[in-house]
Residue frames as a rotation matrix with the C-alpha (Angstrom) as fourth column:
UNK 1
-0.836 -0.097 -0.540 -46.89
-0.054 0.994 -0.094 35.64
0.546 -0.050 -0.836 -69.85
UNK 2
0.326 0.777 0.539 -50.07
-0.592 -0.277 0.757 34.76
0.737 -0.565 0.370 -68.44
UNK 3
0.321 -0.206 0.924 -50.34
-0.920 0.163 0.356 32.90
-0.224 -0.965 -0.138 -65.20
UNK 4
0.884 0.375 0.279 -50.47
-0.297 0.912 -0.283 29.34
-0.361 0.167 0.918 -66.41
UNK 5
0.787 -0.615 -0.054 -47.39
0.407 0.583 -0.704 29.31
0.464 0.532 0.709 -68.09
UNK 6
-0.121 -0.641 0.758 -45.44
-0.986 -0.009 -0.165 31.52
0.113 -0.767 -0.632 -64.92
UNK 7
0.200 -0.338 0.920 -46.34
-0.891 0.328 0.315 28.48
-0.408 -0.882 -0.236 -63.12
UNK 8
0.958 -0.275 0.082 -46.01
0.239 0.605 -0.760 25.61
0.159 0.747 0.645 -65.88
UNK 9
0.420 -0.907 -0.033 -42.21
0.041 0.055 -0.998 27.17
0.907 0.418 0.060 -66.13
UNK 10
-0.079 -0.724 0.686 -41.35
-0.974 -0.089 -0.206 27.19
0.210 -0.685 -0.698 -62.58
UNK 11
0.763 0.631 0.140 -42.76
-0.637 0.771 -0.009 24.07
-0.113 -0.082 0.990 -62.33
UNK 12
0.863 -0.487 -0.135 -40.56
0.188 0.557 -0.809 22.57
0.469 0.673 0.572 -65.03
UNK 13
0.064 -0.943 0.326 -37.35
-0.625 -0.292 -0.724 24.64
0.778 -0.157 -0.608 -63.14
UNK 14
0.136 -0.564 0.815 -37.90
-0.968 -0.250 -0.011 22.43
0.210 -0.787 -0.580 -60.18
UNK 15
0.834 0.224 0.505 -38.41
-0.106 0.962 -0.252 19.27
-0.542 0.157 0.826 -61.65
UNK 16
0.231 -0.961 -0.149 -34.95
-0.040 0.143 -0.989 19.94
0.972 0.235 -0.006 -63.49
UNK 17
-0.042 -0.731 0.681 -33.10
-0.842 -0.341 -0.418 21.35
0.538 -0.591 -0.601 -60.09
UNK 18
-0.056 -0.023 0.998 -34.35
-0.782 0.623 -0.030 17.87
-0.621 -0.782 -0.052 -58.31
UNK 19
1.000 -0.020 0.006 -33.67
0.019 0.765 -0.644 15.60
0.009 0.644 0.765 -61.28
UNK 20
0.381 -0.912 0.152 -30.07
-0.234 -0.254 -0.938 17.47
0.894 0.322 -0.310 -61.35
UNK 21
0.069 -0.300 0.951 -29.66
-0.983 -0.181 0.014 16.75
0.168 -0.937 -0.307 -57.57
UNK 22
0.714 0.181 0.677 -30.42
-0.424 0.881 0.212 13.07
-0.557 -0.438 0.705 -57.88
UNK 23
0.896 -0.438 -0.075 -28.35
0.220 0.584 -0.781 12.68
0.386 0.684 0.620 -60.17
UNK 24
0.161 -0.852 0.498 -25.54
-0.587 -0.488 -0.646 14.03
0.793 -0.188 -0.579 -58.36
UNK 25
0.045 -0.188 0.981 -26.18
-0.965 0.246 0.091 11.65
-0.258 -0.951 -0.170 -55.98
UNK 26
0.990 -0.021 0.139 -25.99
0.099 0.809 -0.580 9.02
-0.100 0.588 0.803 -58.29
UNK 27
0.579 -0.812 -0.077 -22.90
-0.010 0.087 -0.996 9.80
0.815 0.577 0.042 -59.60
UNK 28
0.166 -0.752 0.638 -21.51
-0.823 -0.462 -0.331 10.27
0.544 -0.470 -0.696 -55.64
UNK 29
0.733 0.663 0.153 -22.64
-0.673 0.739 0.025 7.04
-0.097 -0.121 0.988 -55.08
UNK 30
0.968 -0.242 0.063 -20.61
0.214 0.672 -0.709 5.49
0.130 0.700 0.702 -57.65
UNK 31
0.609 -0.775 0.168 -17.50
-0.643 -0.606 -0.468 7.40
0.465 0.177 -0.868 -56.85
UNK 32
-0.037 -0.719 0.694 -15.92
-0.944 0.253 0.211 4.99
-0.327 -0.647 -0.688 -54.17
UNK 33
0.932 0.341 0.121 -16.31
-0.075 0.509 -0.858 2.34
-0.354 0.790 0.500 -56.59
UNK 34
0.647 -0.734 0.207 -13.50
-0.061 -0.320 -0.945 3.54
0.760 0.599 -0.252 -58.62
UNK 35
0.428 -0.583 0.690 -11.18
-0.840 -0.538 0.067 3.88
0.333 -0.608 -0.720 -55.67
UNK 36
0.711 -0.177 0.681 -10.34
-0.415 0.675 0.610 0.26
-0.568 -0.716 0.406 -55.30
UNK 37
0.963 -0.200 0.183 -8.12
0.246 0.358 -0.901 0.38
0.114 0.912 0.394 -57.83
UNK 38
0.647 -0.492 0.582 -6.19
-0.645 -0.761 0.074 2.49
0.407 -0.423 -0.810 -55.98
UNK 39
0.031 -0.620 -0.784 -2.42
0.305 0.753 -0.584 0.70
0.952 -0.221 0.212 -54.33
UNK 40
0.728 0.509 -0.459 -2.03
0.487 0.087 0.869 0.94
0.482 -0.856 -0.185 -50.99
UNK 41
0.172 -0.857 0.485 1.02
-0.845 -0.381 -0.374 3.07
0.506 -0.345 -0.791 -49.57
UNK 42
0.478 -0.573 -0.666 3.39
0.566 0.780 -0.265 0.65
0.672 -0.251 0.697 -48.44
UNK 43
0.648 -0.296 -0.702 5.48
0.581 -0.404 0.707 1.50
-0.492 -0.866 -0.090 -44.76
UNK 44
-0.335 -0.931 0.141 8.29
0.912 -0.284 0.295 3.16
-0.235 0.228 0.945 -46.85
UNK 45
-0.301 0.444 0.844 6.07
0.693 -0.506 0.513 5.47
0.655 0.739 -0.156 -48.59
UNK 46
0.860 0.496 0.122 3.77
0.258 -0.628 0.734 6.80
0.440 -0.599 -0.668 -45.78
UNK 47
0.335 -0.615 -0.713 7.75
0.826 -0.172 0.536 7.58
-0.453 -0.769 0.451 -43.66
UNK 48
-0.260 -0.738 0.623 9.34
0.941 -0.339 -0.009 9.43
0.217 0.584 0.782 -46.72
UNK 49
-0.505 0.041 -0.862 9.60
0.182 -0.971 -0.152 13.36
-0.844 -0.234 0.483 -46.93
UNK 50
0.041 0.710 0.703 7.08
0.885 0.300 -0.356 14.69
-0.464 0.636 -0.616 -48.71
UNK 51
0.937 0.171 -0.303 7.59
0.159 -0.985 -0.063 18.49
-0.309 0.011 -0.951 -48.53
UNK 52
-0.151 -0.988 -0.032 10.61
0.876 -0.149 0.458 19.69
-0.457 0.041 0.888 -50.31
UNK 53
0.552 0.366 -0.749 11.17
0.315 -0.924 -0.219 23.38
-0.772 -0.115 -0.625 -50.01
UNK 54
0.130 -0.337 0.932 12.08
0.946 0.323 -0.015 24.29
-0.296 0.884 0.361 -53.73
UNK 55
-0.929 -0.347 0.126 13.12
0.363 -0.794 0.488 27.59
-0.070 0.499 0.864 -55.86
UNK 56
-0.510 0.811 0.287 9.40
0.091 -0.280 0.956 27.77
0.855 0.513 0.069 -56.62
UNK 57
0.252 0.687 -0.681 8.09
0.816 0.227 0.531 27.32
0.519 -0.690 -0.504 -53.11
UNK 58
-0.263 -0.455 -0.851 10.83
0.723 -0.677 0.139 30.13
-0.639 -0.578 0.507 -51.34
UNK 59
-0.882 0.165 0.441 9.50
0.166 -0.767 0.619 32.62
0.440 0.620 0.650 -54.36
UNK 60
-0.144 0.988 -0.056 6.24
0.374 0.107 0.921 31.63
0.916 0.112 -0.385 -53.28
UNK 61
0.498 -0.223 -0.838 7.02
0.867 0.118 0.484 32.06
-0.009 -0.968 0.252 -49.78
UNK 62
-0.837 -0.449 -0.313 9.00
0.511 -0.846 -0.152 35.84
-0.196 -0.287 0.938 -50.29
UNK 63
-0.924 0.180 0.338 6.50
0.040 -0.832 0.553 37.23
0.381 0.524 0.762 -52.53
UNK 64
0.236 0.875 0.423 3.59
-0.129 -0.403 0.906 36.54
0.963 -0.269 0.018 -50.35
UNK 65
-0.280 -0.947 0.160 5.64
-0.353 -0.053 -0.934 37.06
0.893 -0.318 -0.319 -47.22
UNK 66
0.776 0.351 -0.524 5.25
-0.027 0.849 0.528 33.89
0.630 -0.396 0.668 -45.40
């Protein structure tokens, strides 16, 4: 490769990596958007038990002795 086109292609790599970065911020932008669809937890909900210590959790819990 001669020089011109080393720096031609890095060139082009960092005009992708900061096209790919705005766009990620585009898209994180937009994310809480979407979230107002979301219901609200109602008082029952947020009191209830959430954790229930199942067959699958006490396996989980011997075999990596917890």
């Amino acid at each position: 490769m001669t020089k011109q086109n080393d720096e031609k292609s890095k060139l082009g790599r960092r005009d992708f990596l900061r096209a790919l970065g705005a766009g990620g911020v585009a898209v994180t932008a937009a994310a809480p958007l979407g979230g107002e669809a979301a219901a609200a937890e109602t008082d029952d909900e947020k009191k209830k038990a959430r954790y229930k210590e199942t067959d699958h959790v006490k396996t989980y819990y011997r075999v990596n002795r917890y």
